[in-house]
C-alpha positions as CSV (number, residue, x, y, z in Angstrom):
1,X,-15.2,-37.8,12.7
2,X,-17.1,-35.3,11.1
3,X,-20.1,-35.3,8.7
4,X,-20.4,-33.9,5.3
5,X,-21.0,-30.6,5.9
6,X,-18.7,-30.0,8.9
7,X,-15.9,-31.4,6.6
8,X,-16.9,-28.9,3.4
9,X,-17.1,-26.3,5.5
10,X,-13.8,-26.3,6.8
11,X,-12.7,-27.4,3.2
12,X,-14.4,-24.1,1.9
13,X,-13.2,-21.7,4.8
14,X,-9.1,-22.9,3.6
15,X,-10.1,-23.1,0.0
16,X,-7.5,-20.2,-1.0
17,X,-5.1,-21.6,0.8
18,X,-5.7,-25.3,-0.7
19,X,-2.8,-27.2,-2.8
20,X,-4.0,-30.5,-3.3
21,X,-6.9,-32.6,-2.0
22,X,-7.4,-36.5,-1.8
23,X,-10.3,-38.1,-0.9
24,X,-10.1,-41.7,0.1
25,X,-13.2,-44.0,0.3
26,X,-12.2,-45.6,3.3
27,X,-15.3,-47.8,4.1
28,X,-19.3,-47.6,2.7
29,X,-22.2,-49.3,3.6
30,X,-26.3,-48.3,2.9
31,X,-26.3,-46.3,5.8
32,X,-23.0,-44.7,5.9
33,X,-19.5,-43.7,3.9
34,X,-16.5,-42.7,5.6
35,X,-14.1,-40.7,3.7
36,X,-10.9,-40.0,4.4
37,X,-9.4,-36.3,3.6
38,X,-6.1,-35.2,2.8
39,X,-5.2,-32.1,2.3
40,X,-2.1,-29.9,1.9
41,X,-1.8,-26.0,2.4
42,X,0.0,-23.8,0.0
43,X,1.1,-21.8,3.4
44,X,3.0,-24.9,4.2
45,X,5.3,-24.8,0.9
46,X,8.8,-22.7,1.5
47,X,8.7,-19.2,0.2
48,X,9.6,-19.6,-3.4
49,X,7.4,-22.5,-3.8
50,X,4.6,-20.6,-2.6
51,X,5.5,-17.3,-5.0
52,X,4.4,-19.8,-7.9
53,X,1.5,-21.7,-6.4
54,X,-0.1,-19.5,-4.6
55,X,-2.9,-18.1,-7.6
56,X,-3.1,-22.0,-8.8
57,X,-6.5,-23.5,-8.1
58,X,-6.2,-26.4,-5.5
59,X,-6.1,-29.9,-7.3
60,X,-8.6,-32.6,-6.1
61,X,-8.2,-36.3,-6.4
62,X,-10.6,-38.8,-5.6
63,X,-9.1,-42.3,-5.0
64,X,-10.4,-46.2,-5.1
65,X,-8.8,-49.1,-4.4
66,X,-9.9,-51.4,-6.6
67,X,-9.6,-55.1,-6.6
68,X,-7.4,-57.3,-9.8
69,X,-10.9,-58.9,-10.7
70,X,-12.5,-55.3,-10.9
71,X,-13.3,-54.6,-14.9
72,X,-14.0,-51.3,-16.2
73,X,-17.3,-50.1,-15.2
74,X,-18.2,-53.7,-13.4
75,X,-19.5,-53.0,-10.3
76,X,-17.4,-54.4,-7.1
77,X,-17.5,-53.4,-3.4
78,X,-15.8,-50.8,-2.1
79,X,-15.1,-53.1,1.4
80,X,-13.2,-55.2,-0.5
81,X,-9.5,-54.4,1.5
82,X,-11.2,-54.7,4.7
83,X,-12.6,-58.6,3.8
84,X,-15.2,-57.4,1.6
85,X,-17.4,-60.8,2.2
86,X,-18.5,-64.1,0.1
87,X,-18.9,-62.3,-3.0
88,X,-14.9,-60.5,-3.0
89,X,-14.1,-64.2,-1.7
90,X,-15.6,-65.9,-4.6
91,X,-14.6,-63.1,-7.4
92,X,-11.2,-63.5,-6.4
93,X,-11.2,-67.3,-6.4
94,X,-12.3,-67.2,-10.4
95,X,-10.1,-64.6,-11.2
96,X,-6.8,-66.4,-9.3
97,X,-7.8,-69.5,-11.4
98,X,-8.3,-68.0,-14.4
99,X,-5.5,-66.4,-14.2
100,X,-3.3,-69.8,-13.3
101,X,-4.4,-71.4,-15.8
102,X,-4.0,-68.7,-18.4
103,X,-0.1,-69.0,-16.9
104,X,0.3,-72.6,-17.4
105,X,-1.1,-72.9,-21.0
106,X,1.1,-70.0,-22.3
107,X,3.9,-71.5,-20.9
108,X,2.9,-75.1,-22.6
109,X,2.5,-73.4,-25.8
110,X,5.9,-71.6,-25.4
111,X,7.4,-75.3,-25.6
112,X,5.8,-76.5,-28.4
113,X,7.1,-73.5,-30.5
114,X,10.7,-73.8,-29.1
């Protein structure tokens, strides 16, 4: 495991040689995020591929899982795959029963039209 600045030093010494880099937010808490980097070298592509990669700038991606209750730009913790605690428990209680019961009454209404 390194920390920040290990890992964007390395990430700036292969910078030229850089394809495409994911970051994962693996876990975060108040004291600490761990990140989880992915990265693929343009050295590493066969010879032809390389001929028409090799001046393109790498690509970063940056990615979150999020959970089915998660709205856009509502808050929600990033644990949430690994347990994520009471509050994960209880959003995804609501959300399964909304849900359910969202099912049921448009299939009730689908009857009464048929």
């Amino acid at each position: 495991m390194l920390n920040v600045d290990s890992a964007l030093e390395i990430l700036r010494n292969e910078f030229d040689d850089l394809y495409d880099v994911t970051l994962y937010i693996f876990r975060a808490n108040t004291k600490e995020t761990i990140i989880e980097i992915q990265y693929y070298r343009k050295s590493n592509f066969n010879a032809d591929y390389f001929a028409i990669v090799k001046d393109n700038s790498p690509m970063f991606h940056s990615k979150i899982a999020m959970p089915v209750y998660a709205w856009e730009g509502e808050k929600f913790d990033v644990n949430w795959e690994s347990g994520g605690g009471i509050h994960h428990a209880w959003k995804d209680f609501l959300w399964r029963n909304f849900l359910h019961k969202r099912k049921i009454k448009g299939k009730s209404s689908k009857g009464n039209f048929g």
